[in-house]
VEXPARO-719915 format. One record per residue (C-alpha): residue in three letters; x, y, z. Coordinates in steps of 0.2 Angstrom, whole numbers, plus 5000, padded with zeros to 4 digits. Layout:
<rs>
{rest = ALA | xx = X | yy = Y | zz = Z};
...
</rs>
This chain:
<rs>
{rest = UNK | xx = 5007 | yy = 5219 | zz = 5114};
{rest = UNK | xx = 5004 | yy = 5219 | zz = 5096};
{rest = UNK | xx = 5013 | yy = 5203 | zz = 5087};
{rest = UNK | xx = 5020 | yy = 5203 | zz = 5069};
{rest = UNK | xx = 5023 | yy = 5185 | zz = 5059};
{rest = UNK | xx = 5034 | yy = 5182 | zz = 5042};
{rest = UNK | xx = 5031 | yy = 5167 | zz = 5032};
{rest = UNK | xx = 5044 | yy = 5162 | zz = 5021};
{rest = UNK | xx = 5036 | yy = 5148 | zz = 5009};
{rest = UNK | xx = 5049 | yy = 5137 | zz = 4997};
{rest = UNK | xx = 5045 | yy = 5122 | zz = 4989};
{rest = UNK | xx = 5055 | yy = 5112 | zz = 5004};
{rest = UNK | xx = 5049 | yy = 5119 | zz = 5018};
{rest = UNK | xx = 5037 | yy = 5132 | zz = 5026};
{rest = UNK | xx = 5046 | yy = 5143 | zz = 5039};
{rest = UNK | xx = 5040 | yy = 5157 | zz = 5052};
{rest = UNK | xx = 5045 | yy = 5170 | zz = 5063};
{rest = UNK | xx = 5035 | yy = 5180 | zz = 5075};
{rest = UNK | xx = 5041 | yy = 5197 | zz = 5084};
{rest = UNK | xx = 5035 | yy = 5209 | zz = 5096};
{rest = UNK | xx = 5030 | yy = 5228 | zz = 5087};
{rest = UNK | xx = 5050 | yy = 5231 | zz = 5097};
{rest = UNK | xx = 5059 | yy = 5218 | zz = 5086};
{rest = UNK | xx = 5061 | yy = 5205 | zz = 5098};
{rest = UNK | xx = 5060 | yy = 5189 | zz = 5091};
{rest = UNK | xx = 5047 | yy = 5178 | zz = 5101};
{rest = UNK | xx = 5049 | yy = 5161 | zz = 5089};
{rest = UNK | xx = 5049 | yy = 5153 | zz = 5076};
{rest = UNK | xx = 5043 | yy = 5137 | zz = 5065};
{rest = UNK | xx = 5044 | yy = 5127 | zz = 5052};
{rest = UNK | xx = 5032 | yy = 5115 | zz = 5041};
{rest = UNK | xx = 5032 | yy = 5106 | zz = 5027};
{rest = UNK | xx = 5036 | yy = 5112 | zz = 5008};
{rest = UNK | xx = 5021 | yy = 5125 | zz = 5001};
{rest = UNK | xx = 5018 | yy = 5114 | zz = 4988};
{rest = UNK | xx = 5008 | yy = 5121 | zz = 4972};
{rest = UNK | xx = 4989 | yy = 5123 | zz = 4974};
{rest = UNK | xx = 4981 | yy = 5111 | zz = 4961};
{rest = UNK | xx = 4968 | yy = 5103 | zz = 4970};
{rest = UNK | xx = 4960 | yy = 5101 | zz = 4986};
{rest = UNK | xx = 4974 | yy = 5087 | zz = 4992};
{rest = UNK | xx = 4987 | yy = 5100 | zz = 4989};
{rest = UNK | xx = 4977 | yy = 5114 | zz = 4999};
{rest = UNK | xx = 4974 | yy = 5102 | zz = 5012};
{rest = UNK | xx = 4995 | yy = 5098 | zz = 5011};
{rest = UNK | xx = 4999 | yy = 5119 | zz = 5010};
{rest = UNK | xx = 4985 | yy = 5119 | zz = 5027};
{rest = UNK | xx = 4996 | yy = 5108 | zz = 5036};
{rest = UNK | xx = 5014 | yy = 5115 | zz = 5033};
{rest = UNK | xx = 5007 | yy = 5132 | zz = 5038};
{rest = UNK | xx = 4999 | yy = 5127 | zz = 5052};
{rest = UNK | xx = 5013 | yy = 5116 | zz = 5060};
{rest = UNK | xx = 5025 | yy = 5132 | zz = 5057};
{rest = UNK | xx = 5015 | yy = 5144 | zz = 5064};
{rest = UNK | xx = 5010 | yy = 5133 | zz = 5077};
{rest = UNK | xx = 5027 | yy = 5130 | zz = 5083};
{rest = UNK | xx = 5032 | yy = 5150 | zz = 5082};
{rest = UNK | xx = 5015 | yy = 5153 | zz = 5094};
{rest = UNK | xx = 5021 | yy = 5140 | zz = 5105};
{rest = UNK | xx = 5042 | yy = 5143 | zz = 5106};
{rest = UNK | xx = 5031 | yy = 5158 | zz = 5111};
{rest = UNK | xx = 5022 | yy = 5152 | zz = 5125};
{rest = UNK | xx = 5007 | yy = 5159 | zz = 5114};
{rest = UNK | xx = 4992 | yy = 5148 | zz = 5111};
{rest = UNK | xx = 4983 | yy = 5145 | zz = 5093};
{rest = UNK | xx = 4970 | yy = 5157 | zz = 5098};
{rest = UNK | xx = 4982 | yy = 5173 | zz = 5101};
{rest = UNK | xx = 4979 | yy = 5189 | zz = 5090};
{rest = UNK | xx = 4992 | yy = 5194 | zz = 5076};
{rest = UNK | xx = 4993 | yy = 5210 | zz = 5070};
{rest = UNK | xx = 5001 | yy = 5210 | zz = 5055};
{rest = UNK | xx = 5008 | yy = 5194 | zz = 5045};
{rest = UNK | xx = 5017 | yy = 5194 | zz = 5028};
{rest = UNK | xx = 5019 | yy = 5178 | zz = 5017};
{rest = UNK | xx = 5030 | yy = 5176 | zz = 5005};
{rest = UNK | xx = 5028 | yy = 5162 | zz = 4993};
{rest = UNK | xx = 5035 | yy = 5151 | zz = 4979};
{rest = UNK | xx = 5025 | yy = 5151 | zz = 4965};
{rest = UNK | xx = 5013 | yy = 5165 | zz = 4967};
{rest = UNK | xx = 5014 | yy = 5177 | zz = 4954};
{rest = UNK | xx = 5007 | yy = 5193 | zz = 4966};
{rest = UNK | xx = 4997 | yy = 5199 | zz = 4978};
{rest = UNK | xx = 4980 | yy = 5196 | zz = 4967};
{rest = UNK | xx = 4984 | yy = 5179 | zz = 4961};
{rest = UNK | xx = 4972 | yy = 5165 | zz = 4965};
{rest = UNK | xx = 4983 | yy = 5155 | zz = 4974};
{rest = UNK | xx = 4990 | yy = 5171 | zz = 4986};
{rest = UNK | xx = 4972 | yy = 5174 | zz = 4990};
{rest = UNK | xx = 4970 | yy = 5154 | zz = 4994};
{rest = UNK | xx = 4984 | yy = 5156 | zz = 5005};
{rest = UNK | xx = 4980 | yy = 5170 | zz = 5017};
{rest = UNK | xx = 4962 | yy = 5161 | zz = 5018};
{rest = UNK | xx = 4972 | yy = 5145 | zz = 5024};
{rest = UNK | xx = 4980 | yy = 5154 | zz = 5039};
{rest = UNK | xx = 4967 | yy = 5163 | zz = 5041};
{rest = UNK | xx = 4956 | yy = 5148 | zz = 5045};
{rest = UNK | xx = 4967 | yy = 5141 | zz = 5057};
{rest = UNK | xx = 4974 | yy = 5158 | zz = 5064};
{rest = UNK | xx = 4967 | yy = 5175 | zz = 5072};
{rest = UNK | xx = 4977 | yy = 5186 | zz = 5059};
{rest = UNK | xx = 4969 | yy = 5204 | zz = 5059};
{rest = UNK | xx = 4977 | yy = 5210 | zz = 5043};
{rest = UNK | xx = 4989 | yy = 5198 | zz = 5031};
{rest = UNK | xx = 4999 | yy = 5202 | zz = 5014};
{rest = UNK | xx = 5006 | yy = 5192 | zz = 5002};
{rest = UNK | xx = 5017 | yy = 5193 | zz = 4988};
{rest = UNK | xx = 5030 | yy = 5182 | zz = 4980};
{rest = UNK | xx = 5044 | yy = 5173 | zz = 4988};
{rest = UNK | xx = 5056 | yy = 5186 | zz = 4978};
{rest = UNK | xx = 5052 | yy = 5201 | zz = 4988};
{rest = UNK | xx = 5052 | yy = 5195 | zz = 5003};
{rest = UNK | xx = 5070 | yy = 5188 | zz = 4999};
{rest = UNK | xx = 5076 | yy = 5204 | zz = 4993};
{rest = UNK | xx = 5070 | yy = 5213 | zz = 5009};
{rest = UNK | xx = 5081 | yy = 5203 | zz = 5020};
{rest = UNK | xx = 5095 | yy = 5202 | zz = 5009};
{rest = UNK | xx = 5094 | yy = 5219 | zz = 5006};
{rest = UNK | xx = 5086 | yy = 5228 | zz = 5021};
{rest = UNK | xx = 5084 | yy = 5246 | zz = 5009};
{rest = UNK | xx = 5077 | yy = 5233 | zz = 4998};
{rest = UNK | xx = 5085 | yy = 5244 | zz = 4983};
{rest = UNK | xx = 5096 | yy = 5230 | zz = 4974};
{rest = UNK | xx = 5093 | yy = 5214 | zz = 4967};
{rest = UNK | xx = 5093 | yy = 5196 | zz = 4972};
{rest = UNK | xx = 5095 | yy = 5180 | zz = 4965};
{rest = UNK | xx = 5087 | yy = 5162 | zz = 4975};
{rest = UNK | xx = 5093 | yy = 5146 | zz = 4971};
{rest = UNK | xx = 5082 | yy = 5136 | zz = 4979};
{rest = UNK | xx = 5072 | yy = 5121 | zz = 4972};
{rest = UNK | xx = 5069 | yy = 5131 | zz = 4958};
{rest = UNK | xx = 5078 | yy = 5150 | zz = 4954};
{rest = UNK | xx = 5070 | yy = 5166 | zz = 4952};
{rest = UNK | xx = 5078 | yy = 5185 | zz = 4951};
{rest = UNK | xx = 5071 | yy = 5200 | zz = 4957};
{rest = UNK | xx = 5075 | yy = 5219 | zz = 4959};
{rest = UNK | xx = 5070 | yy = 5236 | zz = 4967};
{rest = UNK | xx = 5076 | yy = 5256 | zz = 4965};
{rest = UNK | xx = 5075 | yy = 5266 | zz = 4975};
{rest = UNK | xx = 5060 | yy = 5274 | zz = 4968};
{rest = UNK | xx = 5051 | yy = 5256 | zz = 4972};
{rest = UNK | xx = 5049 | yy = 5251 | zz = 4954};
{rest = UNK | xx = 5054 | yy = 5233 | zz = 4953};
{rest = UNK | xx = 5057 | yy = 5219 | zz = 4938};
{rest = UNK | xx = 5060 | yy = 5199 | zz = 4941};
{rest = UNK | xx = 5068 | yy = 5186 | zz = 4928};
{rest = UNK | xx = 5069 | yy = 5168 | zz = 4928};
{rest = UNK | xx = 5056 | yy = 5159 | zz = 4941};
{rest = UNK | xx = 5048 | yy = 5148 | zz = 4923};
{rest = UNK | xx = 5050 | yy = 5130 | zz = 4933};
{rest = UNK | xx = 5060 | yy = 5116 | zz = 4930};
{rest = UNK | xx = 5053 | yy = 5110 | zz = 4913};
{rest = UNK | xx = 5054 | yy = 5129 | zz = 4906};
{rest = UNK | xx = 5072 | yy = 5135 | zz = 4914};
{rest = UNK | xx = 5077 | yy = 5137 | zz = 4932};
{rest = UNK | xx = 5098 | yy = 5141 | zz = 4930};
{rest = UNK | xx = 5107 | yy = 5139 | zz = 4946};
{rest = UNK | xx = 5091 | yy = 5129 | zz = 4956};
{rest = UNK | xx = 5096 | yy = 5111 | zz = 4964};
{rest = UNK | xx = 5085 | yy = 5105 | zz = 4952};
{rest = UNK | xx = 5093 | yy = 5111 | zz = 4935};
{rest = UNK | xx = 5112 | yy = 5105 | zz = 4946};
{rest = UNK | xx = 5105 | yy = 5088 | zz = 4952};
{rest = UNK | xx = 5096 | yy = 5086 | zz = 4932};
{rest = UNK | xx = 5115 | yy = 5090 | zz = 4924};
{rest = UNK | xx = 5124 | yy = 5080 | zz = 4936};
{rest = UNK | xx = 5116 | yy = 5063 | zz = 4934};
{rest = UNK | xx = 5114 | yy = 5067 | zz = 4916};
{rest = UNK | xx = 5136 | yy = 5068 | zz = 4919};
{rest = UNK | xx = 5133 | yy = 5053 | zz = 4925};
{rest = UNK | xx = 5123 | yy = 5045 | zz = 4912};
{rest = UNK | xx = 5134 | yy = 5051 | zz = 4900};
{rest = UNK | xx = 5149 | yy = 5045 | zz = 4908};
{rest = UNK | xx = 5144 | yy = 5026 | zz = 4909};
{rest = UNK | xx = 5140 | yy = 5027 | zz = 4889};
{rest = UNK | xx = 5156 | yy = 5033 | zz = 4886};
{rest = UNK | xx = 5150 | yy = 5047 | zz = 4881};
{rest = UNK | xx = 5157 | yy = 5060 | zz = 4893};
{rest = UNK | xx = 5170 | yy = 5061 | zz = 4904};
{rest = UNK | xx = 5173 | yy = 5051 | zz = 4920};
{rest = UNK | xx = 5170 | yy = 5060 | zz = 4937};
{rest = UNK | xx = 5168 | yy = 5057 | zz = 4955};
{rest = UNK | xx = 5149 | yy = 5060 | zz = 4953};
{rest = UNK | xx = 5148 | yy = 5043 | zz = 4949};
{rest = UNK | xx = 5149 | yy = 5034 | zz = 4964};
{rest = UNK | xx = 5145 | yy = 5047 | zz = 4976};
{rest = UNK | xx = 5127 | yy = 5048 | zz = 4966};
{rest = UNK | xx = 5124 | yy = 5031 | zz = 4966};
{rest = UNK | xx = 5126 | yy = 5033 | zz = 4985};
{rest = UNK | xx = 5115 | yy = 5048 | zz = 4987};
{rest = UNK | xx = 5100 | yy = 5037 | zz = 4978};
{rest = UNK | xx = 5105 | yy = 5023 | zz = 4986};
{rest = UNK | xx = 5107 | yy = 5010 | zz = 4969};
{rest = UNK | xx = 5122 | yy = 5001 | zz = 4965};
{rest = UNK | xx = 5123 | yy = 5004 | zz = 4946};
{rest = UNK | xx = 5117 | yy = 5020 | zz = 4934};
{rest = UNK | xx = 5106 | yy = 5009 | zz = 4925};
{rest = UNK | xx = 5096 | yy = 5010 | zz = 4941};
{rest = UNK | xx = 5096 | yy = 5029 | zz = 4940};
{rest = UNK | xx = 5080 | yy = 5028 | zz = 4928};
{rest = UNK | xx = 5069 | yy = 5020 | zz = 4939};
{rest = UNK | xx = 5075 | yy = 5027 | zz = 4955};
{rest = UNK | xx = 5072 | yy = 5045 | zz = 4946};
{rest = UNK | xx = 5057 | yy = 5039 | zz = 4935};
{rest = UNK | xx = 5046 | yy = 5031 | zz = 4949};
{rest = UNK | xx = 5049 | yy = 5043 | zz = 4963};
{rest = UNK | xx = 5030 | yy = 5051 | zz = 4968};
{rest = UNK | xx = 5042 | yy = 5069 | zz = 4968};
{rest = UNK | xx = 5055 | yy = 5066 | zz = 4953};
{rest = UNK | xx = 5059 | yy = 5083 | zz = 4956};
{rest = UNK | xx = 5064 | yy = 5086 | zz = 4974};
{rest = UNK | xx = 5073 | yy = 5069 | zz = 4973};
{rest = UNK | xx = 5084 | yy = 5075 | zz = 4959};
{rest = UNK | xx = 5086 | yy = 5094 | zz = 4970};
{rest = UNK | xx = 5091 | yy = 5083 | zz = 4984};
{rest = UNK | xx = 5107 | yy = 5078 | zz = 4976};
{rest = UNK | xx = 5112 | yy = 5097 | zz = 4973};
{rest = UNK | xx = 5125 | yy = 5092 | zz = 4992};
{rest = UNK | xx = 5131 | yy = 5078 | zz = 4983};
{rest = UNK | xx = 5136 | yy = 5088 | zz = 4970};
{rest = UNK | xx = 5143 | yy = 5101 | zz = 4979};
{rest = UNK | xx = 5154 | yy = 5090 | zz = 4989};
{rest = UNK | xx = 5162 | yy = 5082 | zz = 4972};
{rest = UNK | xx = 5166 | yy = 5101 | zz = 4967};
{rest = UNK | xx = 5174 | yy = 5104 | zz = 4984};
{rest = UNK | xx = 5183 | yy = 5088 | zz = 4980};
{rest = UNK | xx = 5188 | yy = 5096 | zz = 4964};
{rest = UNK | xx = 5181 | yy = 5087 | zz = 4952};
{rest = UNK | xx = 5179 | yy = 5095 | zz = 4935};
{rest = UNK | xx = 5161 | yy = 5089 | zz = 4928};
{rest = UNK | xx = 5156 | yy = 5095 | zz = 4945};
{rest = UNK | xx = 5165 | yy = 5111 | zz = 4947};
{rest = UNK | xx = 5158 | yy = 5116 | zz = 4927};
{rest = UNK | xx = 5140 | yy = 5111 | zz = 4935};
{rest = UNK | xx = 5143 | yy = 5126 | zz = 4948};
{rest = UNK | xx = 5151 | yy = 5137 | zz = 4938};
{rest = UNK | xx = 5137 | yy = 5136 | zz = 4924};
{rest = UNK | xx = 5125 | yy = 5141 | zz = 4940};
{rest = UNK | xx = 5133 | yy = 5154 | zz = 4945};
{rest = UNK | xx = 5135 | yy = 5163 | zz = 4930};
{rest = UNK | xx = 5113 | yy = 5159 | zz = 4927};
{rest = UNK | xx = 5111 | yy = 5166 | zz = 4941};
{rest = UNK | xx = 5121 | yy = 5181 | zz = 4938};
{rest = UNK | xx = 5113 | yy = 5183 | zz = 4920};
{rest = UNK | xx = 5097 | yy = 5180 | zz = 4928};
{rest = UNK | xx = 5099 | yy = 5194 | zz = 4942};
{rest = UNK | xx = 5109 | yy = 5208 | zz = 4928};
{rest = UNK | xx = 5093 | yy = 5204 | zz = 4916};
{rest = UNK | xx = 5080 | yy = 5210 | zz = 4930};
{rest = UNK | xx = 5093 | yy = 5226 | zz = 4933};
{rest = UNK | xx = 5091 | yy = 5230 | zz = 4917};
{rest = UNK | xx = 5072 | yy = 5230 | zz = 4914};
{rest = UNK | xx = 5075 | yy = 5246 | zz = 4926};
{rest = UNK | xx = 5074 | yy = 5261 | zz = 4918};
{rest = UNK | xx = 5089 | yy = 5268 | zz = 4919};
{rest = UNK | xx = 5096 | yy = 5254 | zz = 4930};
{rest = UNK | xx = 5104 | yy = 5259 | zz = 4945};
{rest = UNK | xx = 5119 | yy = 5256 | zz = 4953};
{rest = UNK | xx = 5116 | yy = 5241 | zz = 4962};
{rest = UNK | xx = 5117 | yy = 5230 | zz = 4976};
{rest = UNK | xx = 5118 | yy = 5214 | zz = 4972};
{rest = UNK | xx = 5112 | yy = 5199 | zz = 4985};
{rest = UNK | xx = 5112 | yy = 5180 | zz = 4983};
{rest = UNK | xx = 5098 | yy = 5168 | zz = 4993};
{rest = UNK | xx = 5093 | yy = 5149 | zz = 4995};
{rest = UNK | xx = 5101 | yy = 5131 | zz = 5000};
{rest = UNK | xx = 5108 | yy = 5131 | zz = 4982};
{rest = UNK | xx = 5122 | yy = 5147 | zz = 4991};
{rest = UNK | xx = 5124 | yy = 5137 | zz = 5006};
{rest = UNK | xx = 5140 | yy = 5129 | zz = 4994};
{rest = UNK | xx = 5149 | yy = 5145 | zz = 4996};
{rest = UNK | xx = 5161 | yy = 5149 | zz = 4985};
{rest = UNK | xx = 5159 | yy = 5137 | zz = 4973};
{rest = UNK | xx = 5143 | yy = 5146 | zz = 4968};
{rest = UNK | xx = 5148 | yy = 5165 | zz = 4974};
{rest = UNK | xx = 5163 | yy = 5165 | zz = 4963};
{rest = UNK | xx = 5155 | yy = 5163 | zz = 4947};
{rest = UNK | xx = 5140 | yy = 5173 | zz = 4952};
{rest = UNK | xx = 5151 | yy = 5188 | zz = 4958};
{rest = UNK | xx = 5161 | yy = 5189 | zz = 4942};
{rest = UNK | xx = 5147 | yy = 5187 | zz = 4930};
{rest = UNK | xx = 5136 | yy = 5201 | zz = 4939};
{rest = UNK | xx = 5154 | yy = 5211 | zz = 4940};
{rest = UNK | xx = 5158 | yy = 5210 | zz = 4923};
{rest = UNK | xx = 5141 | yy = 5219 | zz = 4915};
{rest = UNK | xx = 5141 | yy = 5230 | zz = 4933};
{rest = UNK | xx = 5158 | yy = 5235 | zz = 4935};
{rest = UNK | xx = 5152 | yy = 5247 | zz = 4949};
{rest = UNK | xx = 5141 | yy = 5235 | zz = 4960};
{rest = UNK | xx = 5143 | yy = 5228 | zz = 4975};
{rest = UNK | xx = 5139 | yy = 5210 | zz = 4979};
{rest = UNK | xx = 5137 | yy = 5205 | zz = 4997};
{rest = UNK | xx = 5130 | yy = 5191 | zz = 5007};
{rest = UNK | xx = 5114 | yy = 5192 | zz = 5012};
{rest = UNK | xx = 5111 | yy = 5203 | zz = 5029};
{rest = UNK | xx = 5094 | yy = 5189 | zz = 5034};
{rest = UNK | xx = 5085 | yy = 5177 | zz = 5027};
{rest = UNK | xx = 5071 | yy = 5180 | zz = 5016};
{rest = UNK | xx = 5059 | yy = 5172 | zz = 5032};
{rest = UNK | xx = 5066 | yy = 5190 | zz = 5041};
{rest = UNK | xx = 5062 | yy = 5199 | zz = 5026};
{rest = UNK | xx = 5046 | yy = 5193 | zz = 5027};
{rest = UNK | xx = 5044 | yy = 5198 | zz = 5046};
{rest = UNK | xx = 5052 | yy = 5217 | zz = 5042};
{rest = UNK | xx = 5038 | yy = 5217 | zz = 5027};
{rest = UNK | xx = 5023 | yy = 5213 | zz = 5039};
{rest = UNK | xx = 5031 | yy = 5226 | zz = 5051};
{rest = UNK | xx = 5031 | yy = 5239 | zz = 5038};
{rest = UNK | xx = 5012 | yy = 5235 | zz = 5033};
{rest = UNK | xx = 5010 | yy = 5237 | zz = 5052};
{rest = UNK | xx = 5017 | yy = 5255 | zz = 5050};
{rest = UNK | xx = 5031 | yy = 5250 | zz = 5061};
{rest = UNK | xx = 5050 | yy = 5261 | zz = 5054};
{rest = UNK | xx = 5064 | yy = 5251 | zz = 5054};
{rest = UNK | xx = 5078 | yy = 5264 | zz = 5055};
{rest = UNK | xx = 5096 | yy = 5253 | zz = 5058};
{rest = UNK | xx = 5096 | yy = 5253 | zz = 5078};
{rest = UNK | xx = 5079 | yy = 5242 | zz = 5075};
{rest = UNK | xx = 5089 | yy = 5232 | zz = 5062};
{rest = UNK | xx = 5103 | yy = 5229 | zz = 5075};
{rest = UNK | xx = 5088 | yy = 5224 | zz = 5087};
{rest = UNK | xx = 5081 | yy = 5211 | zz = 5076};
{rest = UNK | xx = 5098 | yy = 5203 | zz = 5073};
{rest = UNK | xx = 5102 | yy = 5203 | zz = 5091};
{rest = UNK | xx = 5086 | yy = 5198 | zz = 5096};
{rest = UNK | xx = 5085 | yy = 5181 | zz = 5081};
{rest = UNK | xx = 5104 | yy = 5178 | zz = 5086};
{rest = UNK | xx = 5100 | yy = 5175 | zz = 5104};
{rest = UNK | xx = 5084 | yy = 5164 | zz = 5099};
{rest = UNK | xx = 5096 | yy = 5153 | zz = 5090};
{rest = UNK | xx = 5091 | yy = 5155 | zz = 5072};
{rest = UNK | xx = 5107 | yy = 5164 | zz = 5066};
{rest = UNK | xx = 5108 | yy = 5176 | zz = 5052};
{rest = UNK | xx = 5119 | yy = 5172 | zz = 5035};
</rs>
């Protein structure tokens, strides 16, 4: 039985998936957040989430450690392409932990495009942490915009909706900005009783910038409340993503009609961000189609490694894997 593993790594958590060469779906895991590699602390940080989500795919398995996979795929935050120095650290990190006979990675961006969009001829937009767009034609050539970080630009990521929402927040106890629910309900979420706390609660965080992503629910539950400072916040991401995902169409030459797909926690609030999302994209592509992703980019890594594997994927095996991850729990979008 040969095995197949997908590796989606975000900068909040690690996750896996491991399959049969049919498409059944034997487990899956989850670690910690791939952090970036700067020194050895954080390879030693990046060693552990892998290992604890592929550890915990092997054993939802009734596999131990030692069992031989074929073909793995990992798709990561941060890594600029296959050659990258940090891609290569990566695979040598599961490597020496795993048997992996052959392993492939690429950026998080393709392998969330190949489960949005299974023909992986589209685009996608991830609103994660941070953001990042990326497309494909049909004849495989492929363009990505945004993904420049937090302190260079990420429209549409929980970071860049946490940062404007207690900067709302801010303003509004100056007086120099409108009042909004955000208020209390972020005073709440960082647990301080007044925003002259906000500073040090933010400032002297050891991860300023996942505690200032982890209030992107916050601010999504004030919007569904219908408050306007935090309705503008989610419109304003949905129309970056949008302009995000139309530029990468556009480096295509000539860009095709596409399909357009949205991934990452940030889409989880629905409508609030689909809305402005879907009518930005329609109003430069009149013609496209956008749709909810078909799985999650953690399956698009899985149908990638299959692919390296020489495995076809026809739509009756596509059917299988859904069934098949449906039944183990882990239901698709």
């Amino acid at each position: 039985m040969r095995l197949f593993l997908g590796i989606d790594g975000g900068q909040t958590a690690t996750k896996s998936i491991l399959a049969d060469s049919s498409g059944r779906v034997l487990g899956a895991g989850r670690g910690g957040p791939a952090i970036h590699l700067k020194d050895g602390a954080t390879r030693e940080h990046v060693r552990r989430s892998l290992y604890e989500a592929i550890h915990e795919a092997l054993g939802q398995a009734g596999l131990p450690d030692t069992t031989e996979i074929a073909f793995a795929f990992l798709g990561f935050s941060g890594v600029s392409g296959p050659e990258a120095p940090a891609a290569k650290t990566y695979c040598k990190v599961v490597q020496e932990q795993f048997a992996v006979r052959s392993i492939f990675i690429d950026h998080d961006a393709r392998t969330a495009l190949a489960g949005a969009i299974p023909s992986m001829t589209g685009a996608v937009a991830i609103a994660g942490t941070g953001s990042i767009a990326f497309a494909m034609n049909a004849s495989g050539a492929s363009a990505r915009a945004g993904g420049w970080g937090y302190l260079l630009g990420d429209p549409g990521s929980a970071y860049e909706i946490g940062r404007q929402a207690l900067a709302s927040v801010a303003l509004a106890h100056d007086g120099a900005g409108p009042a909004t629910l955000l208020s209390s309900l972020l005073l709440q979420a960082l647990s301080i009783q007044d925003a002259v706390e906000m500073t040090q609660a933010i400032y002297r965080d050891e991860s300023p910038k996942l505690r200032i992503a982890g209030v992107c629910p916050t601010v999504a539950a004030a919007a569904a409340s219908g408050d306007k400072v935090a309705v503008s916040i989610f419109e304003e991401a949905g129309r970056g993503l949008g302009s995000m995902a139309c530029a990468a169409v556009r480096r295509l030459t000539p860009p095709p009609s596409f399909t357009f797909s949205g991934v990452g926690g940030v889409f989880e609030s629905g409508e609030l961000l689909w809305h402005p999302y879907r009518e930005f994209v329609l109003s430069e592509y009149p013609q496209a189609q956008v749709a909810a992703p078909v799985f999650p980019p953690v399956v698009g890594a899985l149908m990638l490694a299959f692919r390296k594997g020489g495995v076809d994927t026809p739509q009756e095996w596509l059917e299988r894997i859904r069934r098949s991850y449906d039944a183990a729990g882990l239901t698709a979008p």
